[in-house]
C-alpha positions as CSV (number, residue, x, y, z in Angstrom):
1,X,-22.6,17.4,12.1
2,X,-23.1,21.1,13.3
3,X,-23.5,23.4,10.4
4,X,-22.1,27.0,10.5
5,X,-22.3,29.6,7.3
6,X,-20.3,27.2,4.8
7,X,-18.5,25.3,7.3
8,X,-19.5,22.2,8.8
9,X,-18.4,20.3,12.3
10,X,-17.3,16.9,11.8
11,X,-15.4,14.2,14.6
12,X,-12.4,12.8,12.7
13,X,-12.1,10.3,15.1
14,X,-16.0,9.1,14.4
15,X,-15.3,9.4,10.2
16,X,-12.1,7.3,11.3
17,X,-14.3,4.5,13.0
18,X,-16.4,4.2,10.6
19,X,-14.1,4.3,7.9
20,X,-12.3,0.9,10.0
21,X,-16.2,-0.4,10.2
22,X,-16.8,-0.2,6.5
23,X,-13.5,-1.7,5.5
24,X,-13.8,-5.1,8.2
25,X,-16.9,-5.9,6.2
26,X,-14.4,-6.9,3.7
27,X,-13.6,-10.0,6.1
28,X,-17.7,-11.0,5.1
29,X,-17.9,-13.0,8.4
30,X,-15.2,-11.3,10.6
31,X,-15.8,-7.8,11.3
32,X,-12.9,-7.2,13.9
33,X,-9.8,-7.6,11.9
34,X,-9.1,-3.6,12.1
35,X,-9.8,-3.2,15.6
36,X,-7.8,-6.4,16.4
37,X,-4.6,-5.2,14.6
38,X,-5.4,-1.3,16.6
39,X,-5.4,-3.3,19.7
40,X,-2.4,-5.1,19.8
41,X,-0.6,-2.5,17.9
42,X,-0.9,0.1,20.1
43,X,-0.2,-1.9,23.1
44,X,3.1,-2.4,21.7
45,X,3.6,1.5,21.0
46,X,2.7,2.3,24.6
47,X,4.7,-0.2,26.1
48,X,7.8,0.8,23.7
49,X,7.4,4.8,24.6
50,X,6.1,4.1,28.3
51,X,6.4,7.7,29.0
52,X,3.6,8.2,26.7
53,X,3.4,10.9,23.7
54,X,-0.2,11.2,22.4
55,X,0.5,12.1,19.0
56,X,2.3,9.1,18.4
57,X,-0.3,6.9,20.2
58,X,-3.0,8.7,17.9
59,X,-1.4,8.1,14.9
60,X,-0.8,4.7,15.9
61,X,-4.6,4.0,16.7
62,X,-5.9,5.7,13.3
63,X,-3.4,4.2,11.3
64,X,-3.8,0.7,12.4
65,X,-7.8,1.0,11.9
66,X,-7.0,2.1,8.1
67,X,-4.3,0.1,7.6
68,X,-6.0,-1.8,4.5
69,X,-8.0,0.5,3.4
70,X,-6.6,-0.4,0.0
71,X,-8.0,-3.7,0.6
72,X,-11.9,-3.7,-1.4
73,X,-11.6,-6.8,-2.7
74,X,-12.5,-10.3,-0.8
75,X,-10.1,-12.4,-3.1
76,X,-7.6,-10.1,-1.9
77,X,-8.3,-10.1,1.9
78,X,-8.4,-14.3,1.8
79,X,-5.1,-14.3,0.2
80,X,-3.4,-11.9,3.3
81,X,-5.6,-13.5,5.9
82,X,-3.9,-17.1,4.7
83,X,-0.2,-16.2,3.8
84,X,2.2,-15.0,6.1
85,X,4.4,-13.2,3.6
86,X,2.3,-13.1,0.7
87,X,4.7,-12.1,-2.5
88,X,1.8,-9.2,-3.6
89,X,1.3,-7.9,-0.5
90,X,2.8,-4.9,-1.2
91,X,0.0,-3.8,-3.4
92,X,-2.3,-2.5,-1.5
93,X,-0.4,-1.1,1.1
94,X,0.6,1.4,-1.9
95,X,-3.1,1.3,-3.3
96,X,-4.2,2.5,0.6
97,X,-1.4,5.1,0.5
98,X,-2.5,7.0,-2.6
99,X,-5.9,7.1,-1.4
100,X,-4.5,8.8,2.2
101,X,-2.1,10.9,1.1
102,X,-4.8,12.8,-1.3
103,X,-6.6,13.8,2.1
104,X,-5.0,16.6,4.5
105,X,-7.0,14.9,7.8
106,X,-5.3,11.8,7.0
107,X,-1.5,12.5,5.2
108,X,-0.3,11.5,8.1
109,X,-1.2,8.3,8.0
110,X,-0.2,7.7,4.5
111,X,3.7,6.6,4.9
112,X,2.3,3.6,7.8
113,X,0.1,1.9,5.5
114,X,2.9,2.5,2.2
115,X,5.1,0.0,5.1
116,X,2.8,-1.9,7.1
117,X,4.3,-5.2,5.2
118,X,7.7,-3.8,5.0
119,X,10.0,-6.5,6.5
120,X,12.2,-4.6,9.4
121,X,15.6,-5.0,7.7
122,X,14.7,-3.0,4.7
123,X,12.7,-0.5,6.7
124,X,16.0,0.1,8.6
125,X,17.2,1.7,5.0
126,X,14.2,3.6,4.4
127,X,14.5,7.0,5.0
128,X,12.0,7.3,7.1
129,X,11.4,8.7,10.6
130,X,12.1,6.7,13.3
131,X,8.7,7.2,15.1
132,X,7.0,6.1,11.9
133,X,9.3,2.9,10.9
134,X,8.3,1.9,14.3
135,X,4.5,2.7,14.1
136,X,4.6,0.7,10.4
137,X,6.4,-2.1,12.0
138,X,4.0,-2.3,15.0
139,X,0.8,-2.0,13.0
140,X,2.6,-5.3,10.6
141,X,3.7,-7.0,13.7
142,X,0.0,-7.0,14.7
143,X,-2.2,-7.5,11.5
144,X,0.3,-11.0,11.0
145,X,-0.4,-12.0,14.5
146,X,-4.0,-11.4,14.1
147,X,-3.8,-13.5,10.4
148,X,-2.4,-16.1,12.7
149,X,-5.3,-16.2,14.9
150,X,-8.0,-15.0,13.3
151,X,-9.4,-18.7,12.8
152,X,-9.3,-19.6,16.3
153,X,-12.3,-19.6,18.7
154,X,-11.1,-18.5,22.2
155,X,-10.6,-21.6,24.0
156,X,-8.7,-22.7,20.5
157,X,-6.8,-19.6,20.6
158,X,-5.3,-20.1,24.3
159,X,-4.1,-23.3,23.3
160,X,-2.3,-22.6,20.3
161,X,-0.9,-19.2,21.3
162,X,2.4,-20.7,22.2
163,X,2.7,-21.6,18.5
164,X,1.9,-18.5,17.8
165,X,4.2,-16.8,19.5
166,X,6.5,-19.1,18.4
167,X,6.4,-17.9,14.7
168,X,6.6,-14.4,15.5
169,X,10.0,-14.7,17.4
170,X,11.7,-16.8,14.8
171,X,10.9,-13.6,13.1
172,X,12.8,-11.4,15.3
173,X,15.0,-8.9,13.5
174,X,13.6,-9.9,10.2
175,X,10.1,-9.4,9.5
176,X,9.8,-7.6,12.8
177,X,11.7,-5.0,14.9
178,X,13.3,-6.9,17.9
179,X,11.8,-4.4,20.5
180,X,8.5,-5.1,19.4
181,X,8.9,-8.8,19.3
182,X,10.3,-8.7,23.0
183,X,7.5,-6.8,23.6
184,X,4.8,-8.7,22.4
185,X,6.5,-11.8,23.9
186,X,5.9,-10.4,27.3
187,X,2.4,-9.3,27.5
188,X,1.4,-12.2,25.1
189,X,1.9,-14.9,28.7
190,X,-1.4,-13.7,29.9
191,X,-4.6,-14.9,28.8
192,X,-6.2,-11.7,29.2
193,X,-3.8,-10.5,25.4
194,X,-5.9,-13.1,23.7
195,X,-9.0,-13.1,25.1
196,X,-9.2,-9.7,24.6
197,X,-8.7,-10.2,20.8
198,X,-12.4,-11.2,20.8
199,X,-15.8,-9.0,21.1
200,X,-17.4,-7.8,23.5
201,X,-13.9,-7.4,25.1
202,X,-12.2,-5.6,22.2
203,X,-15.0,-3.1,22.0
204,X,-14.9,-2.2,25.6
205,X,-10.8,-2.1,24.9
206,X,-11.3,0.6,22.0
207,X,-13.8,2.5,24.0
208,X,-11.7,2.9,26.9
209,X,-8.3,3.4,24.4
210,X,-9.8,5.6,21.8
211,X,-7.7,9.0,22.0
212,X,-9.8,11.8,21.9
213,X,-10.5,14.1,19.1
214,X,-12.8,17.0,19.2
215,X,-15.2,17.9,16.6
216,X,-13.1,20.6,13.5
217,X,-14.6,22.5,11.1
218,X,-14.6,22.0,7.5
219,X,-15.5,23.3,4.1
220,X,-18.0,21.5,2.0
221,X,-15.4,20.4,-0.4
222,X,-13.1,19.0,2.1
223,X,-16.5,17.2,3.4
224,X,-16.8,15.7,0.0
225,X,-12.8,14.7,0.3
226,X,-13.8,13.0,2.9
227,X,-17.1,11.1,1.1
228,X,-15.0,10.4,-2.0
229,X,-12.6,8.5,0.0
230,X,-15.3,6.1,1.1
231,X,-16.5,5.8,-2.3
232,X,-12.7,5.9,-3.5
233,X,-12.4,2.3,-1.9
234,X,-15.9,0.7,-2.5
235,X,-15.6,1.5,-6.2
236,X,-12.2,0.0,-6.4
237,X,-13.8,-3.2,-5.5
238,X,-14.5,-4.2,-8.7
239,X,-14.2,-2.9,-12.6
240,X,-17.8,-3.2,-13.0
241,X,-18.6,-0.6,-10.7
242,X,-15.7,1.8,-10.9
243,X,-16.7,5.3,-10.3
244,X,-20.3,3.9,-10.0
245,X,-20.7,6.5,-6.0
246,X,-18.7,9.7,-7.9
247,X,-21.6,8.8,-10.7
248,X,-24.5,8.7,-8.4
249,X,-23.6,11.8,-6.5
250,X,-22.7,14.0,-9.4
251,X,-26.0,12.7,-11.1
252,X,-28.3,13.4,-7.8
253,X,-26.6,16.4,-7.4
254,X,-27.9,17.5,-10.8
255,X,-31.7,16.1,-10.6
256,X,-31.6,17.9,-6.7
257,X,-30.6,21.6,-8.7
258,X,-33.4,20.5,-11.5
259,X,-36.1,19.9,-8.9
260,X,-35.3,23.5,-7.4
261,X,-34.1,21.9,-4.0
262,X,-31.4,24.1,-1.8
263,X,-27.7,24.1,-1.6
264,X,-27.9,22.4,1.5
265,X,-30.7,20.1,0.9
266,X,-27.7,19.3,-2.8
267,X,-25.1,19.3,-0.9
268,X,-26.7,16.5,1.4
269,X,-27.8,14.7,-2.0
270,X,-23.9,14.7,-3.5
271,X,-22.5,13.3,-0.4
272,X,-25.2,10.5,0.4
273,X,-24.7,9.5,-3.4
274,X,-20.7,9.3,-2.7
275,X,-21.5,7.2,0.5
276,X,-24.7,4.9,-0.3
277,X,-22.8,1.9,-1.6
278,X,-20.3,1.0,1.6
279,X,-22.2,-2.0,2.6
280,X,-21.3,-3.0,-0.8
281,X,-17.8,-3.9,0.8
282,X,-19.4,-7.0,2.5
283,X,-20.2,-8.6,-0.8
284,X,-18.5,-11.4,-2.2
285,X,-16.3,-10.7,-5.7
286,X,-17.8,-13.7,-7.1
287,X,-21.4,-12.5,-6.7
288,X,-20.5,-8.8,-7.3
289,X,-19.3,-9.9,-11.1
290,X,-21.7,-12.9,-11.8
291,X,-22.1,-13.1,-15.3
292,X,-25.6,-14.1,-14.8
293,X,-29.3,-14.6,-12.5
294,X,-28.4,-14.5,-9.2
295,X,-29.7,-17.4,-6.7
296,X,-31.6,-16.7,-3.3
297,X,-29.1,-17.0,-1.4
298,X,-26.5,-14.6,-3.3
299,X,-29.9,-11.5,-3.8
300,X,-30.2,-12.0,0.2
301,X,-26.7,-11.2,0.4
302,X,-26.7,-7.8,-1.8
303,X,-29.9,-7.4,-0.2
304,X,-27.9,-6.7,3.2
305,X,-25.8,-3.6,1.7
306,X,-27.8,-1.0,2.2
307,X,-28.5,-1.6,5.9
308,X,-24.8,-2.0,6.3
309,X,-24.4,1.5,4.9
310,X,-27.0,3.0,7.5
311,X,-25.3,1.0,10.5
312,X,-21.5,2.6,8.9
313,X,-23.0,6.2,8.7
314,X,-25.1,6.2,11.7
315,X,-22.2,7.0,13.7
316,X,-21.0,10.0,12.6
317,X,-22.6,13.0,14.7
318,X,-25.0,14.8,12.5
319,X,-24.6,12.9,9.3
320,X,-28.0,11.2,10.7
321,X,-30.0,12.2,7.6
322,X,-27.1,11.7,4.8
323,X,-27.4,7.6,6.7
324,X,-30.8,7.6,6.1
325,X,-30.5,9.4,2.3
326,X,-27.7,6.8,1.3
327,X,-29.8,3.7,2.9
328,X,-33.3,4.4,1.2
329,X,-31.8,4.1,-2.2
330,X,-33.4,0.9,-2.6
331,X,-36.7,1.4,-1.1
332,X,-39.4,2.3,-3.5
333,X,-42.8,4.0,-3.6
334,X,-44.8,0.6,-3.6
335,X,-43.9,-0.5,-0.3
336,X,-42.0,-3.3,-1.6
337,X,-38.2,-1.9,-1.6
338,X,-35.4,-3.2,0.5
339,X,-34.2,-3.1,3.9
340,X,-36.8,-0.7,5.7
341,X,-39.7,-1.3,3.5
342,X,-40.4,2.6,3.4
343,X,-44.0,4.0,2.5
344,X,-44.7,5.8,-0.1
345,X,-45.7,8.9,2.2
346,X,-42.8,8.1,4.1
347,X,-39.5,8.6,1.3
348,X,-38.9,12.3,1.0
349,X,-37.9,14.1,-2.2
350,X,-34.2,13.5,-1.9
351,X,-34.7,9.6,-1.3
352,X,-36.6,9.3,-4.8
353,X,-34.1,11.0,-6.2
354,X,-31.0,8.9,-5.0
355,X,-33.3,5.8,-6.2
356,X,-33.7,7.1,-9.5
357,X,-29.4,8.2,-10.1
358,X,-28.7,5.3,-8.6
359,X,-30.2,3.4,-11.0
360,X,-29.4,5.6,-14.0
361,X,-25.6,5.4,-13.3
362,X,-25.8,1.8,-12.9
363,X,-27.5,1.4,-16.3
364,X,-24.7,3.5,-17.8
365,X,-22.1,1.4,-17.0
366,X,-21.2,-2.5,-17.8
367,X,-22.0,-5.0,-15.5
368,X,-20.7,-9.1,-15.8
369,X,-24.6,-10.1,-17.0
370,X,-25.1,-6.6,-19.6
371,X,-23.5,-4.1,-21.6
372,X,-23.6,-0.2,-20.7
373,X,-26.9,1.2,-22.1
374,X,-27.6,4.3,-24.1
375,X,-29.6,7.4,-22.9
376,X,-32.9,6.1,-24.8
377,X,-32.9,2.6,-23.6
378,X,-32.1,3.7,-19.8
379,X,-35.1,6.1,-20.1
380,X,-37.4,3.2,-21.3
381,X,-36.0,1.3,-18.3
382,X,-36.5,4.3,-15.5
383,X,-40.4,5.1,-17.4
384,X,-41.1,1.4,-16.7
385,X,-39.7,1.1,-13.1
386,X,-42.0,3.6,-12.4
387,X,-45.3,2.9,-13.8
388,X,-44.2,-0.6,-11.5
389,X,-43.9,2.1,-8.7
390,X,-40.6,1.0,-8.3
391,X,-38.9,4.6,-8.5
392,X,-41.0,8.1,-8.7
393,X,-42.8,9.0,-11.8
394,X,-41.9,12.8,-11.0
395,X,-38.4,12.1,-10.3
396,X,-38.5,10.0,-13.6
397,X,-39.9,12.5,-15.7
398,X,-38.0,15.3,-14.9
399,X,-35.1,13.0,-15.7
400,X,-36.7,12.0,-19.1
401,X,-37.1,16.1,-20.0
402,X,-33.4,16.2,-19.6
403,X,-32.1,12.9,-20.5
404,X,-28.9,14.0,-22.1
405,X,-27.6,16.3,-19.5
406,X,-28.4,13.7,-16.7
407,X,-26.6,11.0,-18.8
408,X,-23.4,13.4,-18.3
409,X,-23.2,13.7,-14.7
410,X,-23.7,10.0,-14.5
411,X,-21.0,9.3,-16.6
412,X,-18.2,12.5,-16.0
413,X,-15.6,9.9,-15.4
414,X,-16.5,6.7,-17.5
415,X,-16.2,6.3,-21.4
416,X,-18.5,6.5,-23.6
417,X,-21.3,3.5,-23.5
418,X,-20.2,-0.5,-25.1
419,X,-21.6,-1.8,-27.7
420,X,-21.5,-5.4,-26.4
421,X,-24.5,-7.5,-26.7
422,X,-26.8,-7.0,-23.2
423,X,-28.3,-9.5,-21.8
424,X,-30.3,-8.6,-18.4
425,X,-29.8,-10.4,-15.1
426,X,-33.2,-10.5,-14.3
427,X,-36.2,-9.0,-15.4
428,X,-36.4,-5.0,-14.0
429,X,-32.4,-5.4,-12.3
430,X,-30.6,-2.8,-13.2
């Protein structure tokens, strides 16, 4: 992420794949769905305009990566993972679209994932280019193959691929455009269609596939457009932790000017709090909104979110430190944080601080197992964190000198606090 003046040099194609990464961790234990339905989707395309026109191919390819990026929620993803036609499909597919079409980089894509479970004889009324009723069609075509599959170990896969195939032609006309059923009948005799479907083949397919994209530059604000979309789809997750990322960066943003950091070194601060929460995406509902103590088993599963954030960000040329900001924001100045196990020497100024707002903003909203908390009570909660040396004393301070302002950035978007009854998860859990 080359900086210039007040522009910055970003690879769409890299935010793009690691927008598609951080939405297949909402399959939990399968994190190919995206790449699968890109696959397939775009072999159609090719095969349908064999003369080849790169635009449409890239479109294709991006849109079939984001293609349920309205998709946060694991309840959700079972329920189109087991149905064929299910009757609320349609939900997200316009959830994904207004979160696209706010984005200039990624308009484009908008109108595919609005029909990407539009059955093909009502998207023959739509008014609708032709290029992108096809693309739509495609990118269904594939993500219902893939739901029919997606079970299946290989050798299981070859064997019931006839059935498979089967389904999808009775189809024909229907659900699907005919062209692309006759299409996907024909390359779908070989093995190497299927087999492909699973890693490490898919990943050499994408590598080899992936239409390239040089680096653009943009504005800081179209930077943070970018960031909020991320955080636009973990928050939707679940109601407890709406807004929680816009919280987080506007609050760290704010302790970052108090301290006397730089622009830059804020800037950096905002966007890592927009983007330190993807992992979050891999998390079961169930455990997200537990009305009470978690088990072992459930805190070893949170506990892998914020290396799932690093892995996300890490690709992204230059946004190196911004996946290191966003995955220290549970490592602590005792050694004894999570995933890294940072020392205390070792977390820099703007980790401590993305500890402390992260922690703040999560006090200042309702979770399943407490109520939202007011300024006072979440400064007793920060003062003892850190005489525990679980967050900095400085940071902490600083915070407490301006508790009132702080509690405003943390909660621009939210309503004022509850007044339910709180009861804590576990002792020190925010």
């Amino acid at each position: 992420m080359a900086t210039s003046g007040n522009l910055t040099s970003v690879n769409l194609r890299e935010v793009v794949r690691a927008l598609s990464d951080m939405l297949d961790l909402v399959g939990m234990d399968d994190f190919y769905h995206g790449k699968r339905v890109a696959y397939m989707s775009l072999e159609c395309m090719r095969l349908l305009h064999a003369a080849g026109d790169e635009s449409l191919l890239s479109t294709t390819f991006d849109a079939a990566l984001l293609h349920d990026c309205g998709v946060s929620s694991t309840r959700i993803h079972k329920k189109l993972v087991s149905e064929l036609d299910w009757g609320e499909a349609h939900i997200h597919c316009q959830l994904g679209h207004d979160l696209l079409v706010k984005h200039q980089t990624m308009v484009q894509l908008a109108p595919v994932v609005l029909h990407h479970h539009t059955h093909w004889d009502k998207l023959v009324r739509i008014e609708l280019p032709e290029r992108l009723k096809l693309i739509s069609n495609a990118v269904y075509l594939a993500d219902r193959i893939d739901s029919l599959s997606s079970h299946c170990a290989p050798h299981e896969l070859l064997l019931n691929s006839e059935t498979i195939r089967q389904t999808i032609a009775r189809y024909r006309g229907t659900f699907f455009a005919p062209q692309l059923v006759d299409i996907f009948l024909d390359i779908s005799q070989s093995e190497i269609f299927w087999l492909t479907l699973f890693p490490p083949h898919i990943d050499f397919y994408l590598a080899e596939a992936n239409p390239p994209s040089p680096a653009q530059s943009i504005d800081h604000d179209a930077l943070l457009r970018i960031a909020a979309l991320f955080a636009d789809i973990v928050d939707a997750k679940s109601p407890f932790t709406a807004e929680h990322s816009y919280g987080v960066a506007h609050l760290a943003r704010f302790i970052g000017e108090l301290y006397g950091l730089s622009s830059p070194a804020c800037n950096e601060l905002e966007l890592a709090g927009f983007l330190h929460d993807l992992g979050k995406l891999k998390v079961p509902d169930e455990i997200l909104e537990k009305d009470g103590p978690l088990n072992a088993i459930e805190r070893s599963i949170i506990m892998q979110h914020s290396f799932e954030t690093f892995q996300i960000l890490r690709q992204i040329s230059g946004f190196e430190a911004i996946a290191r900001l966003a995955a220290f924001h549970h490592e602590t100045p005792s050694g004894q944080g999570y995933p890294f196990h940072m020392q205390d020497g070792d977390l820099s100024v703007e980790a401590r601080i993305i500890a402390v707002a992260d922690v703040f903003q999560a006090l200042s909203q309702n979770r399943p197992y407490r109520a939202a908390q007011s300024p006072e009570t979440i400064k007793d909660v920060l003062s003892g964190m850190a005489k525990e040396k679980k967050l900095d004393g400085e940071i902490v301070a600083l915070v407490g000198r301006n508790l009132l302002p702080c509690f405003k950035a943390a909660t621009l978007h939210q309503s004022r606090f509850s007044s339910r009854e709180a009861g804590p998860r576990e002792t020190g859990s925010p």
